[in-house]
C-alpha beads as a LAMMPS data file, in Angstrom:
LAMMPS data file: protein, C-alpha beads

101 atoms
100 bonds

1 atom types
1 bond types

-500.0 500.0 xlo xhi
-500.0 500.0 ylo yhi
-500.0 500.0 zlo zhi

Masses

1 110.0

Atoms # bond

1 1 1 46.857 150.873 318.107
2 1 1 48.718 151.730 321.557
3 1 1 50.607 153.923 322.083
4 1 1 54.001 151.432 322.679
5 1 1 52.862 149.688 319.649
6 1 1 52.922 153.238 317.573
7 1 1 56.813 154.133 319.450
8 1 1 58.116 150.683 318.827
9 1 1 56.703 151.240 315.287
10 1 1 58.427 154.481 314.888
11 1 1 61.684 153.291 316.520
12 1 1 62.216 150.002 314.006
13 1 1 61.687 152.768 311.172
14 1 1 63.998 154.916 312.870
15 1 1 66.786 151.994 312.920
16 1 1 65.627 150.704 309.592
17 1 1 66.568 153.673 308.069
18 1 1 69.797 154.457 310.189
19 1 1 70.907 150.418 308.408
20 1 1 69.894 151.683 305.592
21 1 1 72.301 154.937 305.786
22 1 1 74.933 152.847 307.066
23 1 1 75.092 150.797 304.177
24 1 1 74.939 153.456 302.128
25 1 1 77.771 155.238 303.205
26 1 1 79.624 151.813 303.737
27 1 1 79.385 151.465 299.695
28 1 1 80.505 154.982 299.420
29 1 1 83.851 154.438 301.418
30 1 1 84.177 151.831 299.280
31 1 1 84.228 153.292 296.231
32 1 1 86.041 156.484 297.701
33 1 1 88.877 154.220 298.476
34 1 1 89.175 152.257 294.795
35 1 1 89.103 156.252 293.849
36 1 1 91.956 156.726 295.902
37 1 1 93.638 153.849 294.647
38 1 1 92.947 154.680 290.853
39 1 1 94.230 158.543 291.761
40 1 1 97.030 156.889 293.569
41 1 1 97.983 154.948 290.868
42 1 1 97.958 157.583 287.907
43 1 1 100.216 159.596 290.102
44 1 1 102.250 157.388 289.668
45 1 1 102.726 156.832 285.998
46 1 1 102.451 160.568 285.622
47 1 1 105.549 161.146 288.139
48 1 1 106.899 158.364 285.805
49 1 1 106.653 160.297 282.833
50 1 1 108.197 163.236 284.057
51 1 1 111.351 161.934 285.501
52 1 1 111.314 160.783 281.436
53 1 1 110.996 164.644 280.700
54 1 1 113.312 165.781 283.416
55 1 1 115.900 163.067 281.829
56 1 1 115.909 163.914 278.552
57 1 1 115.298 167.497 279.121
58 1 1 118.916 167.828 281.211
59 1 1 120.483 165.538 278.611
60 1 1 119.277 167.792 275.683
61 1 1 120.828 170.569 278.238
62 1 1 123.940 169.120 277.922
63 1 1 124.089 168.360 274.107
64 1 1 122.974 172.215 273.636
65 1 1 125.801 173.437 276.288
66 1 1 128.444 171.028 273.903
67 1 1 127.099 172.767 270.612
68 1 1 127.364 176.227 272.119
69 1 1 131.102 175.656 273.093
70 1 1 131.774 173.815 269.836
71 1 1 129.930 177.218 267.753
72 1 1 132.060 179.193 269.272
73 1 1 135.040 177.587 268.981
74 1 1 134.289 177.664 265.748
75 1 1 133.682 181.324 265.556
76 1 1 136.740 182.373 267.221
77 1 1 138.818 179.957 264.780
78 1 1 137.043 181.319 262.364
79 1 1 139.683 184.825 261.789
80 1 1 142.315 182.650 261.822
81 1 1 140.857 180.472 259.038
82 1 1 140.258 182.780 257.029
83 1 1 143.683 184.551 257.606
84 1 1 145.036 180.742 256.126
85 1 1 143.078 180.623 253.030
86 1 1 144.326 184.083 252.489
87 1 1 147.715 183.040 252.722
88 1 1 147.193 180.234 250.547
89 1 1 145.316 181.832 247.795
90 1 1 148.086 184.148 247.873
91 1 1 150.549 181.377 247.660
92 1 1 148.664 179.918 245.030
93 1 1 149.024 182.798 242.890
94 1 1 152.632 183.234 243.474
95 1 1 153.100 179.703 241.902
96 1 1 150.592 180.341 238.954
97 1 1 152.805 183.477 238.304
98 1 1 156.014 181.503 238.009
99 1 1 153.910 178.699 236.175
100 1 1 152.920 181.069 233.479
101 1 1 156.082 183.272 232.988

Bonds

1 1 1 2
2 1 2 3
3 1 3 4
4 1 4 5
5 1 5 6
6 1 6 7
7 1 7 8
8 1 8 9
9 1 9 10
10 1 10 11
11 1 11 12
12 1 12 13
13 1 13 14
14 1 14 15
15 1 15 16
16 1 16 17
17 1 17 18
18 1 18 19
19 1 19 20
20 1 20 21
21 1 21 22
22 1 22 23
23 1 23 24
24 1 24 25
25 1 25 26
26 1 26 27
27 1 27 28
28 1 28 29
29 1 29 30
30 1 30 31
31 1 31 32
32 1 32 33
33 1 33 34
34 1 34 35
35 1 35 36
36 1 36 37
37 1 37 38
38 1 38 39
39 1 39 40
40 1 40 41
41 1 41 42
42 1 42 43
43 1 43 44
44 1 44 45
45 1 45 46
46 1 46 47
47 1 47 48
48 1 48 49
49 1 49 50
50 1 50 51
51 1 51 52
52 1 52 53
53 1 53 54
54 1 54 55
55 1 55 56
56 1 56 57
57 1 57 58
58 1 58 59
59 1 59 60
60 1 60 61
61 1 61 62
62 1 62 63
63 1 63 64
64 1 64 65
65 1 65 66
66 1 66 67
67 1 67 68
68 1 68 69
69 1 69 70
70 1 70 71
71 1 71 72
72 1 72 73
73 1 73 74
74 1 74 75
75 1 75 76
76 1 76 77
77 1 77 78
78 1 78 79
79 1 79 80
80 1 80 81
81 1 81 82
82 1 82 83
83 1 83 84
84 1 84 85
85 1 85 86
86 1 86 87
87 1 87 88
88 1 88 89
89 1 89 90
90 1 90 91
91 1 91 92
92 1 92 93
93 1 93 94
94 1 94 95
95 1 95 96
96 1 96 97
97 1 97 98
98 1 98 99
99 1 99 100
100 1 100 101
């Protein structure tokens, strides 16, 4: 075999392969891209999901803030309640006293 022969040889290898390497990595765009996409997309949905968190978590924020104000309300009241049924049961046995005698 000559010598041109034997480099013309070697070259179509040489571009054979490089084709071959092209394609390759063609392919693996490809498939880096629907990755992407997929990765993309699940993003997505998960940013989805946690503006449903962030929702309900500020709305639970605001039905604990309404309980807090509402407990203690009810704790402050809660002397002058009990001053009442003092009074009352006092009352009470004022007129059971008269009742009786």
């Amino acid at each position: 075999m000559e010598t041109s022969d034997l480099t013309i040889r070697v070259l179509q290898e040489i571009r054979d392969g490089i084709r071959v390497t092209n394609e390759r990595l063609e392919r693996s765009e490809a498939r880096a891209e629907v990755r992407h996409a997929e990765v993309t997309q699940q993003f997505l949905v998960m940013n989805q999901r946690f503006e449903v968190i962030e929702t309900t978590l500020r709305d639970l924020a605001e039905q604990l803030v309404m309980l807090a104000r509402g407990v203690k309300t009810a704790v402050e009241n809660r002397g002058l309640v009990e001053q009442r049924l003092e009074e009352h049961a006092r009352r009470l046995a004022e007129l059971e006293k008269k009742l009786s005698a």
